[in-house]
TORPA-4810 file (N, C-alpha, C, O; in nm, 3 decimals):
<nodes>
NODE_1_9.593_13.158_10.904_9.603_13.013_10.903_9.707_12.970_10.800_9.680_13.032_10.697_X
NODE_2_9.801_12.901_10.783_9.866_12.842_10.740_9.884_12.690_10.686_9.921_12.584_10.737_X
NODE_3_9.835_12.735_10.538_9.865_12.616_10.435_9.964_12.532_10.498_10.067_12.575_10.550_X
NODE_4_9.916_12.356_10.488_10.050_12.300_10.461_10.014_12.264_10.332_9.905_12.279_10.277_X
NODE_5_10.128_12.210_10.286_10.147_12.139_10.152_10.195_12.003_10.156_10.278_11.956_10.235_X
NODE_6_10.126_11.936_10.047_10.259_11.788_10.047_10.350_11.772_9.875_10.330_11.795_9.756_X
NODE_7_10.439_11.726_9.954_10.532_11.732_9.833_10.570_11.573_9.789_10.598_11.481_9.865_X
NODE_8_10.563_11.573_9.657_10.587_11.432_9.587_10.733_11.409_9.570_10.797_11.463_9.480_X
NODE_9_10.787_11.324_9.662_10.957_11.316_9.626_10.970_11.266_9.490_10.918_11.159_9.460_X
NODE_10_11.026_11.326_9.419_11.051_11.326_9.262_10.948_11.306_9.145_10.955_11.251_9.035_X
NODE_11_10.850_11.374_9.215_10.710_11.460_9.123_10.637_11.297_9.101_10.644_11.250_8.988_X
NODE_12_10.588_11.238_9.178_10.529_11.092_9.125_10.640_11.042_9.061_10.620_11.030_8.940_X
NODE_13_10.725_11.017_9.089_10.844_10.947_8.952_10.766_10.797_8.912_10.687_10.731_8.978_X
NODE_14_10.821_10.775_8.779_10.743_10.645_8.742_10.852_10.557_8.679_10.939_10.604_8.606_X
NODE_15_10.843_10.439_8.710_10.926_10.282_8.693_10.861_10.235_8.575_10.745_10.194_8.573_X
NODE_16_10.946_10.243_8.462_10.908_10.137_8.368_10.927_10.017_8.344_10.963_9.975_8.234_X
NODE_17_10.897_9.924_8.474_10.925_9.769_8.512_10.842_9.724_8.423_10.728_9.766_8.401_X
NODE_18_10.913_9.615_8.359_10.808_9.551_8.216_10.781_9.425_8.274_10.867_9.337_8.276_X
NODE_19_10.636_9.402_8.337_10.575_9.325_8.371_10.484_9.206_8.310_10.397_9.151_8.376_X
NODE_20_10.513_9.176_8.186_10.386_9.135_8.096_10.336_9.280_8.061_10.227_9.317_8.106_X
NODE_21_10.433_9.386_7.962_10.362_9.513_7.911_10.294_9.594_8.037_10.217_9.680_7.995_X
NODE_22_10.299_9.591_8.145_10.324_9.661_8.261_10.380_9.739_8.283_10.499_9.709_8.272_X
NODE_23_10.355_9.903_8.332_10.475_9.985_8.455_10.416_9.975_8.585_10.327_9.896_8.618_X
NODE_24_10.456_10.036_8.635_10.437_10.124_8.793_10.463_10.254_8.789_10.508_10.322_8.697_X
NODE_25_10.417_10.293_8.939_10.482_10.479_8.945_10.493_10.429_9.072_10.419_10.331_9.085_X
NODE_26_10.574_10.463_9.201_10.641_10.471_9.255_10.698_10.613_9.324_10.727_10.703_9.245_X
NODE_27_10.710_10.630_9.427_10.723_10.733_9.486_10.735_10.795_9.642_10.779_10.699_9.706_X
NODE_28_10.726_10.860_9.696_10.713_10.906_9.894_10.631_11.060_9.866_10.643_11.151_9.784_X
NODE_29_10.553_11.036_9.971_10.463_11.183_9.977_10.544_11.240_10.145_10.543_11.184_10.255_X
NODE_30_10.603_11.364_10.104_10.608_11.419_10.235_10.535_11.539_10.287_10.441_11.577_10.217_X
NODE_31_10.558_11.595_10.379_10.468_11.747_10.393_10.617_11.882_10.350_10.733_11.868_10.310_X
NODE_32_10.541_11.992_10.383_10.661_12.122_10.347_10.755_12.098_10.417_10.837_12.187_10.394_X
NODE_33_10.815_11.997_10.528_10.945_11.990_10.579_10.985_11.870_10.592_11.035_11.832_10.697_X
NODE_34_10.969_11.785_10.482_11.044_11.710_10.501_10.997_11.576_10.522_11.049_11.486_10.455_X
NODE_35_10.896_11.546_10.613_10.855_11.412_10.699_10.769_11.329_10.595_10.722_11.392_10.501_X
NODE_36_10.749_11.222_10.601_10.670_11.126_10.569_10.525_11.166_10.585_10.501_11.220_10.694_X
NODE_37_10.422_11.153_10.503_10.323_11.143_10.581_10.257_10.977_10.500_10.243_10.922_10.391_X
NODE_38_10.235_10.957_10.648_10.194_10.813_10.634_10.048_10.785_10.606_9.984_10.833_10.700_X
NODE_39_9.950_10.716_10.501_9.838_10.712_10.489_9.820_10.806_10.377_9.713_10.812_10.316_X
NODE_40_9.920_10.878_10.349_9.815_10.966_10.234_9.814_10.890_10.114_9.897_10.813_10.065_X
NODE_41_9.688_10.934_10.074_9.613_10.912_9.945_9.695_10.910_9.794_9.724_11.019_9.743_X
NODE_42_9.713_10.846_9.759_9.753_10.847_9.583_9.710_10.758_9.474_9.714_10.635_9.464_X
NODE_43_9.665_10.854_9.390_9.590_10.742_9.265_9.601_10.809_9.160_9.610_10.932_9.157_X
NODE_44_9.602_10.693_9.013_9.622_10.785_8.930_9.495_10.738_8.839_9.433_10.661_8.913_X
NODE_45_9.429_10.748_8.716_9.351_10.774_8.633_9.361_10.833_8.532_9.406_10.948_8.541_X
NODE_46_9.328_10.785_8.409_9.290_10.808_8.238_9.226_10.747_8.211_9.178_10.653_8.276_X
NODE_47_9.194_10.796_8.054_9.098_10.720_7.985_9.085_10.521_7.988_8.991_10.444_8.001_X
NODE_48_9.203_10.508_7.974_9.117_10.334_8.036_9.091_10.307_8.155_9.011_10.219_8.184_X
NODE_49_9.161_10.388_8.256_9.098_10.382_8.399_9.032_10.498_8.455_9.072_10.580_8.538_X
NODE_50_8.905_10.486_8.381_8.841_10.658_8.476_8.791_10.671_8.583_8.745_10.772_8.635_X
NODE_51_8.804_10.510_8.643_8.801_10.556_8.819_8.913_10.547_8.858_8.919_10.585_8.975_X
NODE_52_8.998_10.517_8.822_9.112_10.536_8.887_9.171_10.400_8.957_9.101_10.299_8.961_X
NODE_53_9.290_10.403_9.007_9.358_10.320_9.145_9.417_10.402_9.217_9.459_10.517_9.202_X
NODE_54_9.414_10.342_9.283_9.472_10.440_9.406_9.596_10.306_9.533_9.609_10.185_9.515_X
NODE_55_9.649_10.373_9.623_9.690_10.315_9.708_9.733_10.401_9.845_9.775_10.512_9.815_X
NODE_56_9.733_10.377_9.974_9.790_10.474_10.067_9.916_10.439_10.047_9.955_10.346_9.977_X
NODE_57_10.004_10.542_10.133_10.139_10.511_10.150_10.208_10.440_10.295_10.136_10.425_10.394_X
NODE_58_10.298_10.414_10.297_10.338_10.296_10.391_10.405_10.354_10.508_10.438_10.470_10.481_X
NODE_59_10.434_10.324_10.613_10.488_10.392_10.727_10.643_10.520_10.700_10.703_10.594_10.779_X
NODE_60_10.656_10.497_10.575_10.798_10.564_10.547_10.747_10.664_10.420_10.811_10.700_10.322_X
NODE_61_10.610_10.694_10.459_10.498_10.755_10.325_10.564_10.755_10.183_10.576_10.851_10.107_X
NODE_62_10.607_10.615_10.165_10.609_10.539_9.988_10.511_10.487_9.970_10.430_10.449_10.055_X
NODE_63_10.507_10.473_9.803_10.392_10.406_9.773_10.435_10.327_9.673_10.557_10.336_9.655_X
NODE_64_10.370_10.244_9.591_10.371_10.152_9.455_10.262_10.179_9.406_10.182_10.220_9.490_X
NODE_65_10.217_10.172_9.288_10.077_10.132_9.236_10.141_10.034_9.094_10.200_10.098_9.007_X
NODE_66_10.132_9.941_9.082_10.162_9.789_8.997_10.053_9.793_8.834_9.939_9.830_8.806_X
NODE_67_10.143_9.744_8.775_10.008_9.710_8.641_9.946_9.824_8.596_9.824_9.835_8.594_X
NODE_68_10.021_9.909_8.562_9.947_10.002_8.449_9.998_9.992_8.317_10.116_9.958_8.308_X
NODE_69_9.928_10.015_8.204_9.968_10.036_8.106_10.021_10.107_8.049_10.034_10.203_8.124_X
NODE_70_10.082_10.137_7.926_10.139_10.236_7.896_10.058_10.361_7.877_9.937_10.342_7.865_X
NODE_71_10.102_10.486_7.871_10.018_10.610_7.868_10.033_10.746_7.950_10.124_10.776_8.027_X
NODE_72_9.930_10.814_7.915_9.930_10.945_8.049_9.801_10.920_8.132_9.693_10.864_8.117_X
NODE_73_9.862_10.983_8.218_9.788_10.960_8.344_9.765_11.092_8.445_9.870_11.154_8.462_X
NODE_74_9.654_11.146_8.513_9.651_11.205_8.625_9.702_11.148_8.746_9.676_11.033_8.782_X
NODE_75_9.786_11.242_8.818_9.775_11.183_8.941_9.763_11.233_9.057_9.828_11.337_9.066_X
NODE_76_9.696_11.199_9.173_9.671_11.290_9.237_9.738_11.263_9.403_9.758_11.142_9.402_X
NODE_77_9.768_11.300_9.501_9.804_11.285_9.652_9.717_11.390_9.702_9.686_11.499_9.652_X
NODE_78_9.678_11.318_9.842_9.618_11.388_9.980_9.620_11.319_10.034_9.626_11.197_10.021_X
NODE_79_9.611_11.457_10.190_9.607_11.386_10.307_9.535_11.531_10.408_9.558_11.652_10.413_X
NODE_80_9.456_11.451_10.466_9.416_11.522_10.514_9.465_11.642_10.658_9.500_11.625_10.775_X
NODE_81_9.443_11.759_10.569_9.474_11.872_10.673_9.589_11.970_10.588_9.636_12.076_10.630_X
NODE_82_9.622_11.899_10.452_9.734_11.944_10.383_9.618_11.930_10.256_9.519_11.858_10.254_X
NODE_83_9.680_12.055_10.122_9.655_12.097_10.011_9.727_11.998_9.910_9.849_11.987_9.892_X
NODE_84_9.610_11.917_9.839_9.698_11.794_9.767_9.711_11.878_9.630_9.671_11.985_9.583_X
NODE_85_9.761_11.807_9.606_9.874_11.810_9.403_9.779_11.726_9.316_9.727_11.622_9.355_X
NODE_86_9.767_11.764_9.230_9.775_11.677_9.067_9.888_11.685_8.991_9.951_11.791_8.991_X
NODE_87_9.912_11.624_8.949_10.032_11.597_8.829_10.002_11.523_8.707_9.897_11.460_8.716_X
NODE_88_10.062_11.513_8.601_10.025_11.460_8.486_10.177_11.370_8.494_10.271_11.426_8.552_X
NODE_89_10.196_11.244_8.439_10.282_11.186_8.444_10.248_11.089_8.316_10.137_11.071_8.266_X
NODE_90_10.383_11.026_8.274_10.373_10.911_8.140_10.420_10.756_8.219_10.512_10.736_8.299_X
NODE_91_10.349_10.686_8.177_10.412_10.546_8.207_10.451_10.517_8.057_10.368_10.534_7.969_X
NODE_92_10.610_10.461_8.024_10.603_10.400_7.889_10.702_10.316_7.936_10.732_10.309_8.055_X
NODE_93_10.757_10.246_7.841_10.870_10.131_7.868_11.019_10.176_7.755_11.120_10.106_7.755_X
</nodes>
C-alpha cells in the first residue's frame, strides 16, 4: 500500500501583517505531486490557544488563518487518506 503524503508549499510560511499586533500564516497544502488538495485541515495551537484554530483550504488548497499573536506555534495539516505533518512555526512582526 502506498503512503501518500501532503506537502506544505513553503513549510506553513507565515505573514507578519500587523493587524492591531496581529499575524497570520498563510499557505497551500498539496499532495506528493503537486495538486491542491482542497478541504484539508489546518490549525495551529500554543499555549494561549490550546485548542487551537483551524481553517480548511479553498478550492486552489490555500489557506489564511487571521489574528494570531505573536509566538510559537504547532501546526498541523490533514486530509484524509494522506499522512499529515506537524510543524513548529513563529509568528512575530
Amino acid at each position: 500500500m502506498m503512503t501518500k503524503w501532503l506537502a506544505v508549499v513553503a513549510g506553513l510560511m507565515w505573514t507578519g501583517t500587523l493587524l492591531a499586533q496581529q499575524g497570520s500564516v498563510a499557505g497551500k497544502v498539496e499532495d506528493d505531486t503537486g495538486q491542491p488538495l482542497v478541504g484539508a485541515n489546518v490549525a495551529v495551537k500554543n499555549k494561549a490557544i490550546p485548542g487551537g484554530r483551524g481553517v480548511s483550504t479553498d478550492g486552489k488548497g490555500q489557506y489564511q488563518i487571521l489574528e494570531l499573536a505573536p509566538g510559537i506555534y504547532e501546526a498541523t495539516a490533514s486530509y484524509v487518506g494522506h499522512q499529515g505533518i506537524i510543524q513548529q512555526l513563529e509568528v512575530s512582526f
